[in-house]
C-alpha positions in Angstrom: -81.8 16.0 -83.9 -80.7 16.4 -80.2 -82.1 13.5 -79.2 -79.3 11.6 -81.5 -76.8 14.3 -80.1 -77.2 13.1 -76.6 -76.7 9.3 -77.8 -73.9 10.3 -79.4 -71.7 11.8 -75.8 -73.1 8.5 -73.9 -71.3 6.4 -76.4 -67.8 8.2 -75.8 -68.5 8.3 -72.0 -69.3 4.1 -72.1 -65.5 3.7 -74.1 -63.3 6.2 -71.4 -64.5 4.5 -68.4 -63.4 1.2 -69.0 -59.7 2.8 -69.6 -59.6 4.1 -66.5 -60.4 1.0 -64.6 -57.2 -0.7 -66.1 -54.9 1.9 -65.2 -55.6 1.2 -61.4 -55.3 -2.8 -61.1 -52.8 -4.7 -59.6 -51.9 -6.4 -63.2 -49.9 -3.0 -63.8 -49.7 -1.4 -60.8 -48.0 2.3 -60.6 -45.0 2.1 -58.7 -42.5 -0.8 -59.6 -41.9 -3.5 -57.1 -38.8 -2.3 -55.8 -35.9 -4.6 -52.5 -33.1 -2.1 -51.7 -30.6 -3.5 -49.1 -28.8 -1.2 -47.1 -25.3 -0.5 -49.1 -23.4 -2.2 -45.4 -25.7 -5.1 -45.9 -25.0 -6.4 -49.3 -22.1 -8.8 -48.2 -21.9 -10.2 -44.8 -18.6 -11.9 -43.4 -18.0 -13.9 -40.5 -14.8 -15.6 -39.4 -14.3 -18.9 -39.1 -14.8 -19.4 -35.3 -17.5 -16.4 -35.2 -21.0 -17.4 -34.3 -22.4 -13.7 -33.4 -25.7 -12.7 -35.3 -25.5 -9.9 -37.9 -28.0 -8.0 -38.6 -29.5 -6.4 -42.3 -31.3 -3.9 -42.8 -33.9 -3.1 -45.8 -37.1 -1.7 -47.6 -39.3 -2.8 -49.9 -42.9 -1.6 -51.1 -44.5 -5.1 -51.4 -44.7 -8.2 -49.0 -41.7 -10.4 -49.2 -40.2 -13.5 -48.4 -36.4 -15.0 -47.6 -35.4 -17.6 -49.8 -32.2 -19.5 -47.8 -30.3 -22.4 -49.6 -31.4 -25.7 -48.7 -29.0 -27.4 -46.2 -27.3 -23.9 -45.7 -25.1 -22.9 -42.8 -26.6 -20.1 -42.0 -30.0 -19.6 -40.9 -32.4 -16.1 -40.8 -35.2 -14.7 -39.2 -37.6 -13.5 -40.0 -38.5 -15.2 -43.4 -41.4 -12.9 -44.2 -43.3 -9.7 -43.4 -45.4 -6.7 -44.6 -44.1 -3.7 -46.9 -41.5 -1.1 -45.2 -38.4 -1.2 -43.6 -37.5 -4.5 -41.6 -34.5 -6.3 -40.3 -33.0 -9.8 -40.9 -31.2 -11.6 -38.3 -28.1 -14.3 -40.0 -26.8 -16.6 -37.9 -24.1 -19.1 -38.6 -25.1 -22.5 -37.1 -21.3 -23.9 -36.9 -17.8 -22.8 -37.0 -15.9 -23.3 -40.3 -12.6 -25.1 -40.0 -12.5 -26.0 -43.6 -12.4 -23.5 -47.0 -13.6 -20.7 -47.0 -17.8 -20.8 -48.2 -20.7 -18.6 -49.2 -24.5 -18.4 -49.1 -26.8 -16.4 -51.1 -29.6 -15.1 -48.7 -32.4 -13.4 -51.3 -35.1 -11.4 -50.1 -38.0 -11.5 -53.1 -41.2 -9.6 -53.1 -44.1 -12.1 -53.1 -45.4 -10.9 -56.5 -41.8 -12.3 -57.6 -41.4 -8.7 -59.4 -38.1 -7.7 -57.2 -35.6 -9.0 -55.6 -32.0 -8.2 -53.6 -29.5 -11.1 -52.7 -27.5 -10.5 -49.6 -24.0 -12.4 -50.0 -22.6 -13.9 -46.2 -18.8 -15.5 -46.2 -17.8 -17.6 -43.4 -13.8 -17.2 -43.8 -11.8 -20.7 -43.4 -8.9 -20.8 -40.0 -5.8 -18.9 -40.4 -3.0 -21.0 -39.3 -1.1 -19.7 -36.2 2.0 -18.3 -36.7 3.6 -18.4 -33.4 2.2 -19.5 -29.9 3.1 -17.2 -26.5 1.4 -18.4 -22.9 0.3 -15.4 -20.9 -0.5 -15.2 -17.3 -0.8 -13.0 -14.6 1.5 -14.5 -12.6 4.4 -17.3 -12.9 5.0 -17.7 -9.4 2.3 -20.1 -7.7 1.5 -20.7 -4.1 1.9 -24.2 -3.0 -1.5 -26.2 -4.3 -3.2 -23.5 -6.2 -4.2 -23.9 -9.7 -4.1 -21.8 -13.0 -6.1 -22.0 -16.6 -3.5 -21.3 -18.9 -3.9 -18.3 -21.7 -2.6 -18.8 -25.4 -2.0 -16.1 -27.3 -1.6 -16.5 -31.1 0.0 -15.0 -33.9 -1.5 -13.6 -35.9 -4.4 -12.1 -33.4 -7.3 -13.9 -35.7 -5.7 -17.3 -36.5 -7.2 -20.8 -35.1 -6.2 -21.8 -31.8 -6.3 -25.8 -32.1 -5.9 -27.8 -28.9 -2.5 -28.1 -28.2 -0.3 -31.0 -26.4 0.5 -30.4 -23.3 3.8 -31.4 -20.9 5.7 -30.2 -17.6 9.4 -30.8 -17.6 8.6 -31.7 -14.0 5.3 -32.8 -12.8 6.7 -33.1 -9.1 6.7 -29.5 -8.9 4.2 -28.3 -11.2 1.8 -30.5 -13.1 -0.2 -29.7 -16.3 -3.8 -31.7 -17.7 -4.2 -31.2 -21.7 -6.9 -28.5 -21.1 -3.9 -26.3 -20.0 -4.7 -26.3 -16.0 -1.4 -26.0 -14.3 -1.4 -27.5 -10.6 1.5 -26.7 -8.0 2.8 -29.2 -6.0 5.5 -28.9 -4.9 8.4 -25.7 -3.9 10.8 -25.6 -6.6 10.5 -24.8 -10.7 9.1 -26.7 -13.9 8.8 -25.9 -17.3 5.4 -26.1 -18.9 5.3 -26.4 -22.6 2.5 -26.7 -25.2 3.1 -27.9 -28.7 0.8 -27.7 -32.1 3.0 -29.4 -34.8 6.0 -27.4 -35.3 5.1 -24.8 -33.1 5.7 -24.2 -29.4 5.2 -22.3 -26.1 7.1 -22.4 -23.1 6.8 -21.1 -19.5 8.9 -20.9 -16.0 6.7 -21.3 -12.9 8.6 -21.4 -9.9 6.3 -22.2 -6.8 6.3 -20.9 -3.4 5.0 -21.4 0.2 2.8 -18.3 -0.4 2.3 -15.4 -2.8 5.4 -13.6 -3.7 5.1 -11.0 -6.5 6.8 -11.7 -10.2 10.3 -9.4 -9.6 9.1 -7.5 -13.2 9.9 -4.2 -11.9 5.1 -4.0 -11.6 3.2 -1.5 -9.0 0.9 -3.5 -7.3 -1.8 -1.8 -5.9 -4.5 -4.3 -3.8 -7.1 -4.1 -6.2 -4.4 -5.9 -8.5 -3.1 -8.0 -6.0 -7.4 -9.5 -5.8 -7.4 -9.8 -9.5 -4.4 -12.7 -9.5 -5.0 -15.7 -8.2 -3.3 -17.4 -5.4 -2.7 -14.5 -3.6 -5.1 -14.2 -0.4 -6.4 -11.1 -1.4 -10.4 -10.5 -2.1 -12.6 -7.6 -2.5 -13.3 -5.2 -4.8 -14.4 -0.9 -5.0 -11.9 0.4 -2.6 -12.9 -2.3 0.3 -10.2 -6.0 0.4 -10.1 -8.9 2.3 -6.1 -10.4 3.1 -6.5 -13.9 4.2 -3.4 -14.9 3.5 0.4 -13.7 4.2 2.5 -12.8 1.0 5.9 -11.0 -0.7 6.0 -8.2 -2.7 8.8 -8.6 -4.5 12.5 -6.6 -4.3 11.9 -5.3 -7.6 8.4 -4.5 -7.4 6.1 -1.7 -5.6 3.3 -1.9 -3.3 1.0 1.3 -3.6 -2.5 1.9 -2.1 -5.5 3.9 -3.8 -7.5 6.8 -2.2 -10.0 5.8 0.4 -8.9 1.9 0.0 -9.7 -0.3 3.5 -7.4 -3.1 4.0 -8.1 -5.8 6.5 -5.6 -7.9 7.2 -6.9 -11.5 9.1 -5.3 -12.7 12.0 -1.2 -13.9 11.9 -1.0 -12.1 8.2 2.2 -10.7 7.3 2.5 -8.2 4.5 6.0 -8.7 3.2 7.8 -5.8 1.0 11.4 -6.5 0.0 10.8 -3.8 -2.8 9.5 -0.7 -2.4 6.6 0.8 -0.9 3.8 3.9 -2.3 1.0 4.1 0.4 0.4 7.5 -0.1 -3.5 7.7 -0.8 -4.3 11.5 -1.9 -7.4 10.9 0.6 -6.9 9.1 3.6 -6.3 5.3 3.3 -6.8 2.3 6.1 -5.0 -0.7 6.9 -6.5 -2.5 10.0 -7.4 -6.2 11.7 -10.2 -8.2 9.8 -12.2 -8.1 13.4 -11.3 -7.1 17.0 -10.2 -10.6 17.6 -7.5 -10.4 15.3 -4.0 -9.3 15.3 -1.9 -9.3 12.1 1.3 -9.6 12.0 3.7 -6.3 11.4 3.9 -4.6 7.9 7.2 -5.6 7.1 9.9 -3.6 5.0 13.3 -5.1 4.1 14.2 -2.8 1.0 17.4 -4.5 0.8 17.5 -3.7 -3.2 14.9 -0.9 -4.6 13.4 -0.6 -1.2 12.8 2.2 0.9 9.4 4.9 0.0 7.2 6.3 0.8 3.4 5.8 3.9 1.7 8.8 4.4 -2.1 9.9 4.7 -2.5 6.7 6.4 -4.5 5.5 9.4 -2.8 2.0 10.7 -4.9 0.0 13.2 -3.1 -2.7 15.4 -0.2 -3.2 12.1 2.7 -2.1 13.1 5.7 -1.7 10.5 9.0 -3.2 11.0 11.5 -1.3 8.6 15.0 -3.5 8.0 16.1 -1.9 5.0 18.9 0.1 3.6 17.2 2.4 1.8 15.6 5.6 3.0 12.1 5.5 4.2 9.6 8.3 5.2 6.4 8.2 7.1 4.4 11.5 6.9 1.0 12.1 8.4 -0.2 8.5 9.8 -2.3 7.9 12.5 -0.9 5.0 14.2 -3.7 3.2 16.8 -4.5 0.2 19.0 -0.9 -2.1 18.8 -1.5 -4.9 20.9 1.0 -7.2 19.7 5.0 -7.3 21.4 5.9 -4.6 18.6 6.0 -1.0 18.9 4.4 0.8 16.0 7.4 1.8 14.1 10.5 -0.9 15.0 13.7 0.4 13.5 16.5 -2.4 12.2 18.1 -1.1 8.9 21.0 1.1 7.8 18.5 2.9 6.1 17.2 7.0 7.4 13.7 7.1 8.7 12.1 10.1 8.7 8.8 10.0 10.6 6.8 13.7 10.6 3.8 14.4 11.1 2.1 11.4 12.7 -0.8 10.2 15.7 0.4 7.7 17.7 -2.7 7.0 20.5 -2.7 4.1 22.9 -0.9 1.9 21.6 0.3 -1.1 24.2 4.5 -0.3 23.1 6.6 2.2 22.0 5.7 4.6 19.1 9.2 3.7 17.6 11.7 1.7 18.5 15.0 0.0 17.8 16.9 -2.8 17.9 19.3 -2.8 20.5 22.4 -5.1 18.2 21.7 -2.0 14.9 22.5 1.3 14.2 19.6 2.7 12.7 20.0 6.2 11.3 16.7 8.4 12.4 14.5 11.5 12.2 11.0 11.8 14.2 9.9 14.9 14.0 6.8 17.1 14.9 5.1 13.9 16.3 1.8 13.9 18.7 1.9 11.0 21.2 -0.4 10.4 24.0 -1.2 6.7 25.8 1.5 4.6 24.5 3.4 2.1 26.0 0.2 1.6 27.9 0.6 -1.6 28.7 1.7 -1.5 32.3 5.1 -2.7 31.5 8.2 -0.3 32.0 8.4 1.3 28.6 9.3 4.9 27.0 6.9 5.9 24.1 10.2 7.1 22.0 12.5 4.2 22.4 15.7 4.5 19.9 19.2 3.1 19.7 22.6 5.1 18.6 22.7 5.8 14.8 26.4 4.9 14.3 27.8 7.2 11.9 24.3 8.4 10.8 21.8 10.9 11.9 19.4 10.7 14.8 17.6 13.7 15.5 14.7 13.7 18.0 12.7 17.0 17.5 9.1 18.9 18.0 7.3 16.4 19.5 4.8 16.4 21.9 4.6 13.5 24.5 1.9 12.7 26.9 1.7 10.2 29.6 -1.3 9.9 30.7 -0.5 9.9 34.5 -2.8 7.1 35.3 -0.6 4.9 33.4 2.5 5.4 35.5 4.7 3.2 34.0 5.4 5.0 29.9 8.6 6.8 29.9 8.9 9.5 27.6 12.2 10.0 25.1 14.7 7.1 25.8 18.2 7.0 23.5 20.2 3.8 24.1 24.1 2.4 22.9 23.3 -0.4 25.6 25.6 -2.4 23.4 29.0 -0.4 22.6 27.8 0.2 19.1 30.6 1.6 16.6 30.3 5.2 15.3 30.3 8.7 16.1 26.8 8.4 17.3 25.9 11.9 17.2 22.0 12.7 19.2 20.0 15.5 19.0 16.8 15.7 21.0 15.4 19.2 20.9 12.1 21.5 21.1 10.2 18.3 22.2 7.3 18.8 25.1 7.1 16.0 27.5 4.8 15.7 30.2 2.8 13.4 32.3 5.3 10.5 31.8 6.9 7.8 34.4 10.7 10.1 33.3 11.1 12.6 30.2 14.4 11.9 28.8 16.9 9.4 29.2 20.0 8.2 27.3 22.3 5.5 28.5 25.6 4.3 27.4 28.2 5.7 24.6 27.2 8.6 22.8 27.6 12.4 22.1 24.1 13.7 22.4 22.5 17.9 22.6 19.3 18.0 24.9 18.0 21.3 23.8 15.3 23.7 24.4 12.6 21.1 25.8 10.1 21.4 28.0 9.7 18.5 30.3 7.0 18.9 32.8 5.1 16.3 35.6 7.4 13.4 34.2 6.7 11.7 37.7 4.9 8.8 37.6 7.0 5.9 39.4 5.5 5.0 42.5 9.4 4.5 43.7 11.2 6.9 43.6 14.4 4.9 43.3 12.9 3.5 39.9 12.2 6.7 38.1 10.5 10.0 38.2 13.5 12.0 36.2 13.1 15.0 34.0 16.6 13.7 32.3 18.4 10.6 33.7 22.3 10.3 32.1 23.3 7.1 32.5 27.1 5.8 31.6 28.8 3.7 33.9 31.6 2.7 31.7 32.4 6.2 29.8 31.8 7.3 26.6 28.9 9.4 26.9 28.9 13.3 26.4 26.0 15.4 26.7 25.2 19.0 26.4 22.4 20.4 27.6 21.1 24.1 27.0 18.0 25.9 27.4 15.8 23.3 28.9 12.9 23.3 31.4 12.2 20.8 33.9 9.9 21.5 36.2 7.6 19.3 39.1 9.5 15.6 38.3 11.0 13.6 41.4 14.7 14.5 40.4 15.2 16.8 38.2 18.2 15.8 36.7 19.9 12.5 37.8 23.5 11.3 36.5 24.9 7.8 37.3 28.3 6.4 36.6 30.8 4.2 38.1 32.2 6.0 41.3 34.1 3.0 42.3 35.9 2.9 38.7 36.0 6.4 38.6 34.2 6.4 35.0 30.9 8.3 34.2 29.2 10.5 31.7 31.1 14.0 30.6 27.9 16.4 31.7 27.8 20.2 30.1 24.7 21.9 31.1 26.4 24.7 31.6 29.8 26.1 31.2 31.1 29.9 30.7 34.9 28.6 29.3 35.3 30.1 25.8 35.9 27.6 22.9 34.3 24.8 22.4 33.0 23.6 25.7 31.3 27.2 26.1 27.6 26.7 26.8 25.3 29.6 28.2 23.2 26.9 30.2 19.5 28.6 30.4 18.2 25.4 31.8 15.5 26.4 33.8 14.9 23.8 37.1 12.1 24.0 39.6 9.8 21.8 41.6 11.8 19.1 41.5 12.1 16.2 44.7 10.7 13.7 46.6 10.2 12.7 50.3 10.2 16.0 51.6 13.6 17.2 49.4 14.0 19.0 46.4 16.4 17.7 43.9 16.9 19.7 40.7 20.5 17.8 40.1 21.4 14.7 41.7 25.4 14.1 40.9 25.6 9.7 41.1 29.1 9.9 39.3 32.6 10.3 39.9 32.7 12.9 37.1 32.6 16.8 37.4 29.3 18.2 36.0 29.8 21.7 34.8 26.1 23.3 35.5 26.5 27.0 35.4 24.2 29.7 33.9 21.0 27.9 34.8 18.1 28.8 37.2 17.8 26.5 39.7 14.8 25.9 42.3 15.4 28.1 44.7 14.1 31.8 45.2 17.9 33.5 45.5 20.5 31.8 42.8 23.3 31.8 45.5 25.8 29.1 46.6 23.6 29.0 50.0 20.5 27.9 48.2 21.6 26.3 45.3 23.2 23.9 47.4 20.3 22.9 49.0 19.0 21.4 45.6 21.8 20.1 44.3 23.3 16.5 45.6 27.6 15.8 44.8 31.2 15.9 46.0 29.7 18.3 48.9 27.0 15.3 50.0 29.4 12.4 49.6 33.3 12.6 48.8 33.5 9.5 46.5 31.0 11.5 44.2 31.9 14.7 41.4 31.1 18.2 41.7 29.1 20.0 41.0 30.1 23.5 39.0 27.2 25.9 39.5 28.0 29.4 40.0 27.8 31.7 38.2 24.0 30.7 37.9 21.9 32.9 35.3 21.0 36.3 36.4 
């Protein structure tokens, strides 16, 4: 009996084992074959011109395979792999300027069990609306050449090759790529058709660059970025080769730290307005040593006027010839060789100059033309070495204002010595100029100079509380060596003086006139009357003469000099002494006298 029992469990142990064995084959496997695109993935679209891959993302538990129309526009990569996540790659293989078309892309499992289909579109053209050129500039330099831009409406229609034509191809010429070629100065209309549609554009072309006139701000990073306009260089650091125009309705501005060399004979040209006012300091400077640019120029005759400060300016001088108001704050001006001063003055316009370096330069600091009035303030100004080279030149060398202002104060102005032939403050109406021509040249410090201060011809100017020291430096005597020299020969001048030292020059004072036509400068250094020709004097002379003879006041003019309450150079302020440094009437009869008593206390 238990043999048959046993028999009996072997028999249900053979029939459960087969069962199992099913379950676990790949004829009914356990999980479903199973694609699943990503949901972005399911319908891809390109545009008609659009050639960029796409890619799709998936999964799938089984190895698969892409199945792509035969013949179809688009191809894919890859067109197998293993089971897990993978990526396909679609490609359009040609733009589609026809109706719009579709292709099923269907990634299959290779037991054919699953399956996803990815739908891709390739949109037909949309037909332009409206055509507009666009370029960065539509002023051209003589011979230069330009691509030109077509911008469509709307933003994704087809751009088809248009027809091209210039209403003068004497001036400027056009090829149907849409390359524009200047030939010649004048302006032509370029125009480029597509069936009913049109685009037109105004070049005008130039002998060199000249800004558009739309009211832009320029700075020289922009002005490398068009071109045609000499201008190269990038990151703060440019390259002008070429002269050009900003123009009167545009700006010129600088960024912070930006070098700017200019090659030899360039001229920057700004009949607008200028920004150079870096927040950190800024450089404008020759493209080598060899070279010597030509002067920033300023007309400002419309917008015009601004702004340079925070600037250093190598061997560029600026010529200002505007009407409206400039100022020039905190430049360091350096190494002028050219004929021009560093500043040259010939517009209506007030400059206001505060601040600034000017060291060893070969002119003037500032100067102005002797035929204009131009209206002026320099003040708190450090000079030293200018006018340095060896011809007979003040560093401050200005003309009359007219009915403006011109005020001359807080500098500091140093010779050197050794250079012997830099003047220091010179005011000029060489000319007659119109005007009340009002001066004021105060608080300044000038020392070490061929003269300190001189003004000549018609004018109505305050010397006031300066010190003028050493001004010495002529080798003759007869040619210079003044702490002020007032000349006037033909009337006209007035000049107050008050509270001024002058100390170790070879005259101290020296005013020439006209004795024979009895006409001169009206001299007040000094006057105790009450009203309005009162002045307390306080001039303070001393160590003043040459050969062997002091000469704090040297009287070459028929006119009276009033010259009291001063101290002179003499240990006791009498008549006695003070006569002894003083040269007039007393010294020669054609000459004026000199009033000097009371002298200060």
């Amino acid at each position: 009996m238990k043999r048959l029992g046993y028999l009996k469990l072997w028999g249900v142990v053979a029939l459960v084992l087969p069962l199992l064995t099913v379950a676990c084959s790949d004829d009914d496997p356990a999980e479903p074959a199973r694609v699943e695109i990503d949901a972005a993935g399911s319908t891809v679209t390109f545009t008609y011109n659009d050639l960029e891959p796409r890619e799709v993302s998936f999964s799938t538990n089984r190895a698969w395979t892409v199945e792509v129309p035969a013949g179809s526009w688009v191809s894919v990569s890859p067109l197998e792999g293993e089971a897990g996540t993978a990526t396909l790659t679609l490609t359009p293989s040609e733009a589609n300027y026809d109706a719009e078309r579709s292709a099923a892309v269907t990634v299959r499992t290779v037991d054919g069990k699953a399956e996803a289909v990815i739908t891709v579109v390739q949109q037909a053209p949309i037909e332009p609306t409206s055509l507009e050129i666009e370029v960065p500039q539509n002023r051209l330099v003589k011979g230069q050449t330009l691509t030109l831009i077509v911008k469509v409406e709307p933003e994704d229609a087809y751009l088809p090759p248009l027809v091209w034509s210039s209403s003068n191809s004497a001036v400027v010429s056009v090829d149907q790529q849409g390359v524009v070629t200047a030939v010649e100065v004048g302006e032509a209309t370029i125009t480029g058709t597509y069936g009913k549609l049109r685009c037109d554009m105004t070049f005008e072309v130039t002998d060199r660059f000249t800004t558009d006139g739309e009211g832009r701000t320029y700075s020289f990073a922009d002005l490398a970025a068009l071109p045609g306009s000499g201008v190269t260089g990038s990151e703060g650091v440019y390259t002008v080769s070429a002269s050009m125009t900003i123009d009167e309705a545009d700006v010129l501005t600088i960024a912070d730290g930006d070098v700017v060399s200019l090659a030899d004979g360039v001229e920057l040209r700004v009949e607008g307005m200028v920004d150079l006012c870096p927040a950190t300091k800024a450089r404008i400077q020759p493209v080598d040593a060899e070279s010597t640019p030509k002067p920033l120029y300023l007309t400002g005759d419309v917008k015009g006027g601004g702004k340079i400060c925070n600037m250093e300016i190598d061997n560029c001088p600026i010529r200002y010839y505007g009407t409206a108001d400039l100022t020039i704050e905190k430049c360091l001006f350096t190494g002028v060789r050219s004929s021009y001063s560093s500043i040259n003055l010939g517009g209506s316009g007030l400059t206001t100059v505060e601040e600034c370096e000017f060291r060893e330069n070969g002119m003037p600091s500032i100067s102005g033309g002797a035929n204009i009035a131009s209206a002026l303030i320099f003040r708190d100004n450090y000079l030293y070495k200018n006018s340095n080279n060896t011809r007979n030149r003040p560093q401050i060398n200005v003309t009359v204002p007219g009915d403006g202002q011109l005020e001359i104060t807080g500098n500091t102005v140093i010779g050197p010595g050794e250079v012997t032939m830099n003047g220091g403050i010179a005011v000029a109406n060489m000319l007659g100029l119109g005007g009340a021509n009002k001066v004021l040249i105060e608080n300044n410090k000038v020392s070490d100079c061929r003269y300190g201060i001189t003004t000549n011809g018609p004018m109505d100017v305050r010397i006031i509380g300066n010190e003028l020291i050493d001004n010495k430096w002529d080798s003759n005597p007869m040619n210079g060596g003044s702490g002020v020299s007032i000349y006037n020969s033909a009337g006209g001048q007035k000049v107050y003086m008050q509270g001024n030292t002058i100390k170790g020059h070879l005259w101290g004072i020296t005013v020439i006139g006209n004795p024979s036509s009895g006409k001169g400068p009206e001299v007040n250094m000094g006057n105790t009357a009450s009203g309005e020709e009162h002045n307390p004097g306080g001039n303070v002379l001393s160590d003043n003469g040459n050969g062997g003879v002091l000469y704090d006041l040297y009287n070459n003019s028929p006119m009276t000099v009033y010259a009291q309450g001063n101290t002179w150079g003499v240990a006791t302020q009498d008549a006695a002494s003070i006569e002894t440094v003083i040269f007039h009437k007393n010294d020669n009869p054609s000459l004026g006298e000199v009033i000097y008593l009371p002298a200060a206390e």
